[in-house]
PDB file of the backbone (N, CA, C, O) and the ligand in Angstrom, with CONECT records:
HET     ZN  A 101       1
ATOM      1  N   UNK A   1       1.236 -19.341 -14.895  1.00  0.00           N
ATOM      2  CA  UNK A   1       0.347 -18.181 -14.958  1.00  0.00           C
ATOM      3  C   UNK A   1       0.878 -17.170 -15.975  1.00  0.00           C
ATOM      4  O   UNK A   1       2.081 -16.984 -16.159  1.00  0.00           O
ATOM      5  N   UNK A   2      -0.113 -16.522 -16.632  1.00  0.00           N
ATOM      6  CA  UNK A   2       0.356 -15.086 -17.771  1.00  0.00           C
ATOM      7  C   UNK A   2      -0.960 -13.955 -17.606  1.00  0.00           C
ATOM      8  O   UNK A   2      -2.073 -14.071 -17.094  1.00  0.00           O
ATOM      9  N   UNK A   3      -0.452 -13.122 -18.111  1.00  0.00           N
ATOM     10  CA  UNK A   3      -1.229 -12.134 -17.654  1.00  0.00           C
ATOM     11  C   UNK A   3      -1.038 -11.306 -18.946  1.00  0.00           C
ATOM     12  O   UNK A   3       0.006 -10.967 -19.503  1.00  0.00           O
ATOM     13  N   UNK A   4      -2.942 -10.959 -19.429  1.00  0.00           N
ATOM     14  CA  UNK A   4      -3.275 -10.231 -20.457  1.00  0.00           C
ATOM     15  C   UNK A   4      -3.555  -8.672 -20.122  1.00  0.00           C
ATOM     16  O   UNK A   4      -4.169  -8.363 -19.100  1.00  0.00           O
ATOM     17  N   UNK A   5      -3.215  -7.992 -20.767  1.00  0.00           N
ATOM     18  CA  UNK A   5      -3.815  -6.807 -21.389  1.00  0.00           C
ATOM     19  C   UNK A   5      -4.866  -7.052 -21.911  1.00  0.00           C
ATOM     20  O   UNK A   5      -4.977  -7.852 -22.840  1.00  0.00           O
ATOM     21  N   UNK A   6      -5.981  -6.293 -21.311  1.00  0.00           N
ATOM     22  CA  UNK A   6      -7.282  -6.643 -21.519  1.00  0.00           C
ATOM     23  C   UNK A   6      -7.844  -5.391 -22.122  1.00  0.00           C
ATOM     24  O   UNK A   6      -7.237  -4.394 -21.732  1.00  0.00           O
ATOM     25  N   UNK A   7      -9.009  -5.099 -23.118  1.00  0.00           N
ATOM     26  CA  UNK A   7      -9.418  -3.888 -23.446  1.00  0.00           C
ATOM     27  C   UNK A   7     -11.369  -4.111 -23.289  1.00  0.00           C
ATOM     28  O   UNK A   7     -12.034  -5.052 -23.724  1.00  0.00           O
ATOM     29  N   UNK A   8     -11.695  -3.287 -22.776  1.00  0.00           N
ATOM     30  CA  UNK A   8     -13.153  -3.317 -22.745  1.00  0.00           C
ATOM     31  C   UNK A   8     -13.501  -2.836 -23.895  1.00  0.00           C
ATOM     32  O   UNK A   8     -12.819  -2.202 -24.700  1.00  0.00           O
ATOM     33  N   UNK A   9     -15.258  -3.360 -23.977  1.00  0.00           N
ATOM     34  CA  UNK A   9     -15.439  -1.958 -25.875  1.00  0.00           C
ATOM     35  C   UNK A   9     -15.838  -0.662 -25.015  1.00  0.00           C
ATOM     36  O   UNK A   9     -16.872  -0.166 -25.462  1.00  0.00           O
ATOM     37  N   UNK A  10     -15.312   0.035 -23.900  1.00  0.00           N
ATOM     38  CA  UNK A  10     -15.546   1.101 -23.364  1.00  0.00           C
ATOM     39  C   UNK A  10     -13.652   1.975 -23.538  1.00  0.00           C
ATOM     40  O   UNK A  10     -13.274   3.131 -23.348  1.00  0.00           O
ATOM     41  N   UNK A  11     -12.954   0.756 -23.956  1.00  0.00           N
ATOM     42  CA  UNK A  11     -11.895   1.337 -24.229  1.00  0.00           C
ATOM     43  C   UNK A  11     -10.800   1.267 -22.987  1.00  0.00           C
ATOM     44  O   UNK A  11      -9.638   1.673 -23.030  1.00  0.00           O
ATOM     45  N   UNK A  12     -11.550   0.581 -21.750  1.00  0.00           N
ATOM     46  CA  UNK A  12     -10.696   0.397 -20.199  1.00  0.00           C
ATOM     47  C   UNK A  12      -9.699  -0.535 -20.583  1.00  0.00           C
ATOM     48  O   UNK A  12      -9.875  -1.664 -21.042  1.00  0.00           O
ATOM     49  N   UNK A  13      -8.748  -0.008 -20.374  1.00  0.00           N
ATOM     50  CA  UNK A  13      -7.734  -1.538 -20.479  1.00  0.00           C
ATOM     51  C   UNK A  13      -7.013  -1.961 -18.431  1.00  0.00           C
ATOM     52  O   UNK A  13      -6.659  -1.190 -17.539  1.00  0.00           O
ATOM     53  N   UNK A  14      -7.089  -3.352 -18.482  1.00  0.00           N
ATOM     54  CA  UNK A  14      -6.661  -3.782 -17.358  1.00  0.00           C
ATOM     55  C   UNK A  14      -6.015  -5.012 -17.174  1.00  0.00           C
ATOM     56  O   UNK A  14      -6.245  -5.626 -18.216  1.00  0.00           O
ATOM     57  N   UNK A  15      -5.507  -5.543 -16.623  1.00  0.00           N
ATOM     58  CA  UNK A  15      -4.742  -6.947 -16.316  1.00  0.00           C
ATOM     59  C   UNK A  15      -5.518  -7.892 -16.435  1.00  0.00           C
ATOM     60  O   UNK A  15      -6.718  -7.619 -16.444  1.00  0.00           O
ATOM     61  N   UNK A  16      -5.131  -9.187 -16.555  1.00  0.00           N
ATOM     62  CA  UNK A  16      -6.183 -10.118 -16.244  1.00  0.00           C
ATOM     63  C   UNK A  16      -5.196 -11.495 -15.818  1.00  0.00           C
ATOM     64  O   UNK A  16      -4.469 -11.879 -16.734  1.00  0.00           O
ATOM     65  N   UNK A  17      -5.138 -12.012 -14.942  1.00  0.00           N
ATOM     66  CA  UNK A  17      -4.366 -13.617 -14.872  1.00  0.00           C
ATOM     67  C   UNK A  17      -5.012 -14.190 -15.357  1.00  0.00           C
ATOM     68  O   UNK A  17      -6.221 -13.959 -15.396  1.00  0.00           O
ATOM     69  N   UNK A  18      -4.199 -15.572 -16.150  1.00  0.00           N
ATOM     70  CA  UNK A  18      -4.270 -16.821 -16.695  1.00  0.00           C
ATOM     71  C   UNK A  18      -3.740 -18.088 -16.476  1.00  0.00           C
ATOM     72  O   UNK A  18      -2.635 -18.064 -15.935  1.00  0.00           O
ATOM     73  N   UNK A  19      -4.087 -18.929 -16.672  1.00  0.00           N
ATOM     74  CA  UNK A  19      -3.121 -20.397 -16.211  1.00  0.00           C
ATOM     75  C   UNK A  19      -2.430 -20.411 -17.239  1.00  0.00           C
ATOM     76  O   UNK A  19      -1.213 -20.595 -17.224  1.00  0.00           O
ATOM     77  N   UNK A  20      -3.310 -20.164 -18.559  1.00  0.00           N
ATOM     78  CA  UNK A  20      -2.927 -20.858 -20.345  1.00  0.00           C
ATOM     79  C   UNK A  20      -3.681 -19.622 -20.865  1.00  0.00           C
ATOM     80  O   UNK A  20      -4.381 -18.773 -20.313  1.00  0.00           O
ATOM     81  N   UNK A  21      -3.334 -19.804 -21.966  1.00  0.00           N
ATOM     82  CA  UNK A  21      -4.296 -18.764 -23.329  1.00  0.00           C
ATOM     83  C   UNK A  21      -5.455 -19.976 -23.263  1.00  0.00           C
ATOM     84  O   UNK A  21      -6.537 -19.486 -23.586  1.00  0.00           O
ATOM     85  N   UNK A  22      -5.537 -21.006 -23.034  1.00  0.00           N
ATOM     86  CA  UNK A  22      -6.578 -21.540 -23.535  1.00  0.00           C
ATOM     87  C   UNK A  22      -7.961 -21.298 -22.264  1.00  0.00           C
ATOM     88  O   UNK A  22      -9.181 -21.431 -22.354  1.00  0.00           O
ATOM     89  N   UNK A  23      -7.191 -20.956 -21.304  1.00  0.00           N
ATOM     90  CA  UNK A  23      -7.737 -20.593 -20.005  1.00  0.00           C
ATOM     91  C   UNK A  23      -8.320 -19.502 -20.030  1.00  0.00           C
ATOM     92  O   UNK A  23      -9.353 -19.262 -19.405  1.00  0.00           O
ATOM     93  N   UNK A  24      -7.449 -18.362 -21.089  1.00  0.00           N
ATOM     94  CA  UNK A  24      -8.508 -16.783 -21.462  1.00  0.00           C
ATOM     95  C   UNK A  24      -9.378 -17.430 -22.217  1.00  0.00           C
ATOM     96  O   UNK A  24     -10.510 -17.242 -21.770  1.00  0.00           O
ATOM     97  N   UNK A  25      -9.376 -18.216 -23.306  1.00  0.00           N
ATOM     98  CA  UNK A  25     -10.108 -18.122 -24.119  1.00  0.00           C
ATOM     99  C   UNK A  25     -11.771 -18.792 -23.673  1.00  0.00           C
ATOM    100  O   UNK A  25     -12.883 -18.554 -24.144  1.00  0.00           O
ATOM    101  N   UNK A  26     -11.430 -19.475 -22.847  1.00  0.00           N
ATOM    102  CA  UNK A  26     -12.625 -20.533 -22.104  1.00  0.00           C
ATOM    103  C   UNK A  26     -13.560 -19.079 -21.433  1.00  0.00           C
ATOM    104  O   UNK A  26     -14.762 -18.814 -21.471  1.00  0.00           O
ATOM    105  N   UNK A  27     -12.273 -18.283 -20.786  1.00  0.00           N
ATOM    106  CA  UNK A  27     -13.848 -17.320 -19.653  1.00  0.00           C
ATOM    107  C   UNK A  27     -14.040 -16.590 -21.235  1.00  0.00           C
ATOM    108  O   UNK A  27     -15.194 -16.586 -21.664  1.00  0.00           O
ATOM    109  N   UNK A  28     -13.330 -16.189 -21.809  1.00  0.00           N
ATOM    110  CA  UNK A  28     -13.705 -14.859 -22.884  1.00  0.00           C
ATOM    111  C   UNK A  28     -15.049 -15.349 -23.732  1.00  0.00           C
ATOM    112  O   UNK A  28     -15.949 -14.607 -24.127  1.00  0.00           O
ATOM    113  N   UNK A  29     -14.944 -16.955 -23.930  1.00  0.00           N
ATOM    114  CA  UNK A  29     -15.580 -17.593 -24.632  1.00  0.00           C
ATOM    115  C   UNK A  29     -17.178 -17.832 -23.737  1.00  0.00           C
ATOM    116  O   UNK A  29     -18.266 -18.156 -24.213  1.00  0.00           O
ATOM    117  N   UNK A  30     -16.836 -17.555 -22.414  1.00  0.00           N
ATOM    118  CA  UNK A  30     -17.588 -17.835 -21.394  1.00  0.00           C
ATOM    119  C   UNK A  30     -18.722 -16.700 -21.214  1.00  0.00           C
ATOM    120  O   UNK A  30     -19.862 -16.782 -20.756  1.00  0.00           O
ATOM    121  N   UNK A  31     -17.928 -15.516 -21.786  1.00  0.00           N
ATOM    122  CA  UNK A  31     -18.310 -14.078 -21.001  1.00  0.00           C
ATOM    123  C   UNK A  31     -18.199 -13.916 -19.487  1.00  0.00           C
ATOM    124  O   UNK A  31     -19.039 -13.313 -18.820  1.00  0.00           O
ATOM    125  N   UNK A  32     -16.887 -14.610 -18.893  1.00  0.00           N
ATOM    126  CA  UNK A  32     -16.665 -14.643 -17.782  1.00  0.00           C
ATOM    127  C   UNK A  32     -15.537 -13.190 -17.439  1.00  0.00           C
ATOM    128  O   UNK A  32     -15.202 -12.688 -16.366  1.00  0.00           O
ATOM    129  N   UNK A  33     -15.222 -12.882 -18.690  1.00  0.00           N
ATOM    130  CA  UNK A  33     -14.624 -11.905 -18.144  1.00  0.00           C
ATOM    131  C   UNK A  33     -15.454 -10.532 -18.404  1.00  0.00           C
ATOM    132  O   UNK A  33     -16.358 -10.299 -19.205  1.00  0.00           O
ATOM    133  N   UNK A  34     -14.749  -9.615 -17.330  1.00  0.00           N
ATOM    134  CA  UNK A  34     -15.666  -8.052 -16.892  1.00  0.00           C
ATOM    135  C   UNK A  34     -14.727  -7.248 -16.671  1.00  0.00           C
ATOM    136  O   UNK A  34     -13.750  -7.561 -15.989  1.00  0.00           O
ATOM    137  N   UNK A  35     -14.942  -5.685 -17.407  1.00  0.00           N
ATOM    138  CA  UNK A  35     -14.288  -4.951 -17.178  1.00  0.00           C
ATOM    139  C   UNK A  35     -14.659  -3.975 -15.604  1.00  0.00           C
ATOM    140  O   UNK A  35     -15.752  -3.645 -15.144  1.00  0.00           O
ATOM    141  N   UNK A  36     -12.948  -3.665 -14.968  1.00  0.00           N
ATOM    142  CA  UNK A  36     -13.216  -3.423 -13.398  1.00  0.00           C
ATOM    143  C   UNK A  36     -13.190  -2.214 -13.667  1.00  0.00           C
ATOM    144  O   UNK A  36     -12.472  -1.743 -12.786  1.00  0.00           O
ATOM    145  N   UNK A  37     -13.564  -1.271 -14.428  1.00  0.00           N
ATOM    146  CA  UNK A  37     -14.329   0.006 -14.313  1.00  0.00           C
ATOM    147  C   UNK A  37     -16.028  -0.429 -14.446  1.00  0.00           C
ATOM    148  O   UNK A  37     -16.812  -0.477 -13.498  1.00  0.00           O
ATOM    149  N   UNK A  38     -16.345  -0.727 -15.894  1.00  0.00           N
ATOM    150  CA  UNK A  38     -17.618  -0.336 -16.040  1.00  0.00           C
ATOM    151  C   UNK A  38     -18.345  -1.719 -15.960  1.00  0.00           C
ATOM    152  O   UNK A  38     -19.543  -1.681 -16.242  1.00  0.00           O
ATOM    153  N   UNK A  39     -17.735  -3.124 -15.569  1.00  0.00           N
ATOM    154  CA  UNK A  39     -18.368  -4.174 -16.117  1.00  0.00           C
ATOM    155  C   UNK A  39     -18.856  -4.677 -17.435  1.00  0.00           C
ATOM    156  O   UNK A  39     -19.692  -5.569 -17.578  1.00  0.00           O
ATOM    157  N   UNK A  40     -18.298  -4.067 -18.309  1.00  0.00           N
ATOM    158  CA  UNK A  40     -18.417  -4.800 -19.336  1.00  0.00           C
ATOM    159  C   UNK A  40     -17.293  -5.885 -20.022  1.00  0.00           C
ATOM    160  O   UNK A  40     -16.123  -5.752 -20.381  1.00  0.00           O
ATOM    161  N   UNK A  41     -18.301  -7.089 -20.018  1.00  0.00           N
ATOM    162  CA  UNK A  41     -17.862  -8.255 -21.080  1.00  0.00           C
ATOM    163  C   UNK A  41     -17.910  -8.750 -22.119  1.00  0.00           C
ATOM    164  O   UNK A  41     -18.087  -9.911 -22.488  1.00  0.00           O
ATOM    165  N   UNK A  42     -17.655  -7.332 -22.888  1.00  0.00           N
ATOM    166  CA  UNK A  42     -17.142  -7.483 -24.290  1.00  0.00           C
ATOM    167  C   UNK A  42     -15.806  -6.606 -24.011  1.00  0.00           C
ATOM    168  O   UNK A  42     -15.462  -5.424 -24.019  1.00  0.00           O
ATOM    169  N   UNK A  43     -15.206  -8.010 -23.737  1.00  0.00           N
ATOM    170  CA  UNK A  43     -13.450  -7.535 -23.509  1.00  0.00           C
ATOM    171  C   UNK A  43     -12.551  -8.086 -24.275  1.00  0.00           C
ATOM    172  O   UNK A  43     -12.602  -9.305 -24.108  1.00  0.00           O
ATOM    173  N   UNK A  44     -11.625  -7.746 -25.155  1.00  0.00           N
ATOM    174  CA  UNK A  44     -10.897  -8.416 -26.067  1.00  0.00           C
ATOM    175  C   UNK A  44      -9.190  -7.968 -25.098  1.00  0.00           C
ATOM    176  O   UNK A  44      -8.844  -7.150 -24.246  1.00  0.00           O
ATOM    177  N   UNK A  45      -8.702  -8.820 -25.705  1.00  0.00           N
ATOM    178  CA  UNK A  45      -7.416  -8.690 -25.873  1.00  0.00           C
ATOM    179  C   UNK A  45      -6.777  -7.852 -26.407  1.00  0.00           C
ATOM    180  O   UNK A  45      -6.960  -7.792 -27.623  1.00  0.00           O
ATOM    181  N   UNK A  46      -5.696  -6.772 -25.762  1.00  0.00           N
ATOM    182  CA  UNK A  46      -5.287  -5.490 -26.037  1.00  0.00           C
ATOM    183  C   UNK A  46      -3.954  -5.698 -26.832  1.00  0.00           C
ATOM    184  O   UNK A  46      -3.476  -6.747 -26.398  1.00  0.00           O
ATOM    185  N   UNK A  47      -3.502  -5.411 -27.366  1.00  0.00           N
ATOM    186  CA  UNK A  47      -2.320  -5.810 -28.324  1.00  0.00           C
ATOM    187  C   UNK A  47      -0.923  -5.393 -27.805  1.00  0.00           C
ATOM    188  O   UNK A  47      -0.559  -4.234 -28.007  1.00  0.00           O
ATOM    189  N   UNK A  48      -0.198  -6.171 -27.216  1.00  0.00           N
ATOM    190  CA  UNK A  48       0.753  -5.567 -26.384  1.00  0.00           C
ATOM    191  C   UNK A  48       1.956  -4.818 -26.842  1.00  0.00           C
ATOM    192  O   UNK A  48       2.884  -5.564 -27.155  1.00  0.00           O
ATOM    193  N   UNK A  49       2.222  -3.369 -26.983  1.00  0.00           N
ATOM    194  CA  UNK A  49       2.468  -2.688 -27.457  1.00  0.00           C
ATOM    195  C   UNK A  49       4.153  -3.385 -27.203  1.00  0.00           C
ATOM    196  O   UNK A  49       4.764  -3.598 -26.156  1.00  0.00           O
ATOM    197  N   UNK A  50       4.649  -3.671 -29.062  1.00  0.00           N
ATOM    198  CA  UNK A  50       6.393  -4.138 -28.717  1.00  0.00           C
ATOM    199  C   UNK A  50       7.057  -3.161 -28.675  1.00  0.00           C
ATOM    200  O   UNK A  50       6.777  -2.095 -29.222  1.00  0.00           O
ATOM    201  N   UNK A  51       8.602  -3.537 -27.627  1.00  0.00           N
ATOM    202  CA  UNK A  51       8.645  -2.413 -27.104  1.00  0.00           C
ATOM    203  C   UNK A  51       9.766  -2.664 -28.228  1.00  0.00           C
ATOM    204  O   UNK A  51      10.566  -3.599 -28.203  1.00  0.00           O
ATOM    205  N   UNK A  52       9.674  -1.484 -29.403  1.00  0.00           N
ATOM    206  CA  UNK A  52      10.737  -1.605 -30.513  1.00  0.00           C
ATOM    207  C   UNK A  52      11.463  -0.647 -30.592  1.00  0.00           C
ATOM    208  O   UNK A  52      10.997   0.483 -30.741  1.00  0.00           O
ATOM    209  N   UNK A  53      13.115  -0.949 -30.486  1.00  0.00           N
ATOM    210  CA  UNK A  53      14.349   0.205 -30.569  1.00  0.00           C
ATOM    211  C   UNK A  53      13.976   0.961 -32.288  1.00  0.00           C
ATOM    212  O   UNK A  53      14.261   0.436 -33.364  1.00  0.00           O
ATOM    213  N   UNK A  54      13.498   1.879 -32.147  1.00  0.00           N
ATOM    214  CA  UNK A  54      12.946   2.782 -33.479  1.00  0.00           C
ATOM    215  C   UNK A  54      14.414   3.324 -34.133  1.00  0.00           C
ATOM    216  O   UNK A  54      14.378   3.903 -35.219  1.00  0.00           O
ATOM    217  N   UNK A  55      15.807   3.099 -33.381  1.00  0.00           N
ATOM    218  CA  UNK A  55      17.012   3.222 -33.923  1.00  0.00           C
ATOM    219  C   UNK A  55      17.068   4.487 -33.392  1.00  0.00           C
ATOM    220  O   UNK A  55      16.506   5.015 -32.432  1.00  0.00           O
ATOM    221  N   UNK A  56      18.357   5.105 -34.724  1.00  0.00           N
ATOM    222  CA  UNK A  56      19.256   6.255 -33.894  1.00  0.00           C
ATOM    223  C   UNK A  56      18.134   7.279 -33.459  1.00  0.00           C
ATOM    224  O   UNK A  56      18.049   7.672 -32.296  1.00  0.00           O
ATOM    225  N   UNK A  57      17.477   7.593 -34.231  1.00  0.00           N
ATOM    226  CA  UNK A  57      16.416   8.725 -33.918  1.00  0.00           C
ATOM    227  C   UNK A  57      16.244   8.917 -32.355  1.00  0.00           C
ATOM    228  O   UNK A  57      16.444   9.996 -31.796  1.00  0.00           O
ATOM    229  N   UNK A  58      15.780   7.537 -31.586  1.00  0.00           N
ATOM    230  CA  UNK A  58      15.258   7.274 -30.398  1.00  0.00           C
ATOM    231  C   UNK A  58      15.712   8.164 -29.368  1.00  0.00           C
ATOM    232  O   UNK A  58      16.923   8.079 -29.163  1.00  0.00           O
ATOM    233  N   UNK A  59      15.200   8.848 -28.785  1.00  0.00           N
ATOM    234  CA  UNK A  59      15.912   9.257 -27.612  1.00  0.00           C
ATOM    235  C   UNK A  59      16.642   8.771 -26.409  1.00  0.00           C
ATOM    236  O   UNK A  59      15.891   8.065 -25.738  1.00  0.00           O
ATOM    237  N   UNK A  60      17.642   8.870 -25.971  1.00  0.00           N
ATOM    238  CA  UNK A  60      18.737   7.719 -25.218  1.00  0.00           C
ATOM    239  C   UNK A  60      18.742   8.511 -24.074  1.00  0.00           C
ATOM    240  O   UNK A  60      19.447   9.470 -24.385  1.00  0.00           O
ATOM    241  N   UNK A  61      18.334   8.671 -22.851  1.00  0.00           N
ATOM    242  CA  UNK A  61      18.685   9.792 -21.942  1.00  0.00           C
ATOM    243  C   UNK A  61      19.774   9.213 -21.137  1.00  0.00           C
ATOM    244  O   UNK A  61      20.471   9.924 -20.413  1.00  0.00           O
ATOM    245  N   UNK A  62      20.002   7.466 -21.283  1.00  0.00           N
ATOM    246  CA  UNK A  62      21.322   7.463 -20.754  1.00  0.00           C
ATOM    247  C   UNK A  62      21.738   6.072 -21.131  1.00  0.00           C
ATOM    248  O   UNK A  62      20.900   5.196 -20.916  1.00  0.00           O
ATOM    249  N   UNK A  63      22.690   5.777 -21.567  1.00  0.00           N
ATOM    250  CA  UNK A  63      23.434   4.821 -22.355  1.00  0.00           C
ATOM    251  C   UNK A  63      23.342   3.355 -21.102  1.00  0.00           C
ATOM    252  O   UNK A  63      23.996   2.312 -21.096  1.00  0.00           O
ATOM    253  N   UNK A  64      22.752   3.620 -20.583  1.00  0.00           N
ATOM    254  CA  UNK A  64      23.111   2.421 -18.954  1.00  0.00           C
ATOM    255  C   UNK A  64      24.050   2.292 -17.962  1.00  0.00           C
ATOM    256  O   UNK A  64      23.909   2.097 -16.755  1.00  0.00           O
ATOM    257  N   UNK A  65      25.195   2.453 -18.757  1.00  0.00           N
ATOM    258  CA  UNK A  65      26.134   2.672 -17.552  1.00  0.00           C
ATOM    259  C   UNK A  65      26.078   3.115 -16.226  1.00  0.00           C
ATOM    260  O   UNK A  65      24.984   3.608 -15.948  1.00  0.00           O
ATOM    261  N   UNK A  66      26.693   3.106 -15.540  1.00  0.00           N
ATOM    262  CA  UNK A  66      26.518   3.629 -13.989  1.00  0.00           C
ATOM    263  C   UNK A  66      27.004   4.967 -13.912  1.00  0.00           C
ATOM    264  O   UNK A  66      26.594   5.738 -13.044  1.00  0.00           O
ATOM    265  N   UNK A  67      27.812   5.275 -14.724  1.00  0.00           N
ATOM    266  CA  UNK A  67      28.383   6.357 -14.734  1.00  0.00           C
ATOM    267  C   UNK A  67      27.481   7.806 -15.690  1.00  0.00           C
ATOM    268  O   UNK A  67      27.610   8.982 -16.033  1.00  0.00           O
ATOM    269  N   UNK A  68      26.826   6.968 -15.728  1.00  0.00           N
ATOM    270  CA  UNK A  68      25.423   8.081 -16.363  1.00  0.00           C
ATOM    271  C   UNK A  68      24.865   8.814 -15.790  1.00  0.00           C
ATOM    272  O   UNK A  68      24.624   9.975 -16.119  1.00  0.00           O
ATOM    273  N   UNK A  69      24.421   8.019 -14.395  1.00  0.00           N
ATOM    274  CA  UNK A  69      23.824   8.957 -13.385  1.00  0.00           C
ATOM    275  C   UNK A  69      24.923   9.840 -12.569  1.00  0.00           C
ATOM    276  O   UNK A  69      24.460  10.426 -11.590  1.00  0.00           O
ATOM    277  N   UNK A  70      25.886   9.965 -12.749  1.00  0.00           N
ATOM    278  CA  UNK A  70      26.994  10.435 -12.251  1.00  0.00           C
ATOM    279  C   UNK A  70      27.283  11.919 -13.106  1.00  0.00           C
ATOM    280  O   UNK A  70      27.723  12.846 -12.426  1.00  0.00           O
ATOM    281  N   UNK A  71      27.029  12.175 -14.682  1.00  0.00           N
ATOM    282  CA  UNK A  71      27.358  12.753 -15.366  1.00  0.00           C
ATOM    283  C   UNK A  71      29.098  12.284 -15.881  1.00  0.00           C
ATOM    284  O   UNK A  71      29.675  13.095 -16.604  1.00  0.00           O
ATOM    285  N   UNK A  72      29.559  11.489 -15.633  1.00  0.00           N
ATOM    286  CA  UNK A  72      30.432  11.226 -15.916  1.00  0.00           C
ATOM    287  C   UNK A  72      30.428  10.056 -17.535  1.00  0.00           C
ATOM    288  O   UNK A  72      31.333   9.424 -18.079  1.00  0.00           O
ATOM    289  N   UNK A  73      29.471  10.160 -17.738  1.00  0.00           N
ATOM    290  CA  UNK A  73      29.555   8.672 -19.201  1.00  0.00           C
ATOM    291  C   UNK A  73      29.839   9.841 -20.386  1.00  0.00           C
ATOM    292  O   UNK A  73      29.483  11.014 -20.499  1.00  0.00           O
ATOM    293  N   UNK A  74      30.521   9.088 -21.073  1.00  0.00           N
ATOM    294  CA  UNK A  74      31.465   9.582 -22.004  1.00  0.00           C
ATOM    295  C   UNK A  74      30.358   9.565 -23.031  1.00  0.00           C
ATOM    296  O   UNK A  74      30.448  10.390 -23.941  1.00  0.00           O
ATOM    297  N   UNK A  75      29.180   8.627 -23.012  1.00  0.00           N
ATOM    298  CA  UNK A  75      28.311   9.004 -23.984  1.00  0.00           C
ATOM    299  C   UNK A  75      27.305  10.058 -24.092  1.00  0.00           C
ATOM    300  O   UNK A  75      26.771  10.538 -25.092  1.00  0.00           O
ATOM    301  N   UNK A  76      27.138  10.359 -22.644  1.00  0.00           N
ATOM    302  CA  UNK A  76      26.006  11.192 -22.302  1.00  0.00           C
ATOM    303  C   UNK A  76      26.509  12.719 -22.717  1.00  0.00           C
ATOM    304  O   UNK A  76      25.829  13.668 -23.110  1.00  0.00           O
ATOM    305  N   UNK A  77      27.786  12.634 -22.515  1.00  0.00           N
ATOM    306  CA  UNK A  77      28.157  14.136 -22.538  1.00  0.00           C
ATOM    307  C   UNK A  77      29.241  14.167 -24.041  1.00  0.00           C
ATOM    308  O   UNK A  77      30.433  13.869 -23.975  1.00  0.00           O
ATOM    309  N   UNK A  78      28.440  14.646 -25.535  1.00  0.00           N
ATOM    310  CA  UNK A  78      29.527  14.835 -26.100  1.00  0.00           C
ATOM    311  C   UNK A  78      29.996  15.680 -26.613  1.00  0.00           C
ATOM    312  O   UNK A  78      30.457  15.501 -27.740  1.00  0.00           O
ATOM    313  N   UNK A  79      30.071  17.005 -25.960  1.00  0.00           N
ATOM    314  CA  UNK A  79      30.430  18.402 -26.566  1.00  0.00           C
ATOM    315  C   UNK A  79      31.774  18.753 -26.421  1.00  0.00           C
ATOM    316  O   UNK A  79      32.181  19.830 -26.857  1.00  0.00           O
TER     317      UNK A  79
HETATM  318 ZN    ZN A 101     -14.760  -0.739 -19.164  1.00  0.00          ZN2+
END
């Protein structure tokens, strides 16, 4: 099973399960799929936003460590 990001042309985006992509493409191809706000099936595939490290810029609110939530990480605090 996989599961799409779905976008209505109303702009709803929602989940959808799959067995296969070839399995979206059969209902999409079908007009089997419907959006669960407004019912509409002109629903495409929503582009799944990658989740990309934009580098140093990025904001880090805590390095992972355990000791982050502690205030104790040597990265969190460097004054
Ligand atoms: Zn909709």
């Amino acid at each position: 099973m996989m599961v799409y990001d779905l976008l209505c042309s109303h702009g709803h985006r929602f989940e959808e399960w799959f067995s296969s992509s070839a399995d979206y493409e059969a209902k999409a191809a079908a007009g089997h799929l419907a959006c669960p706000e407004c019912g509409d099936s002109e629903v495409t595939k929503a582009l799944m936003a990658p989740k990309l490290n934009s580098g140093a810029a990025a904001p880090a609110p805590a390095c992972g460590a355990p000791a982050c939530a502690s205030g104790m990480c040597q990265f969190g605090d460097l004054d």
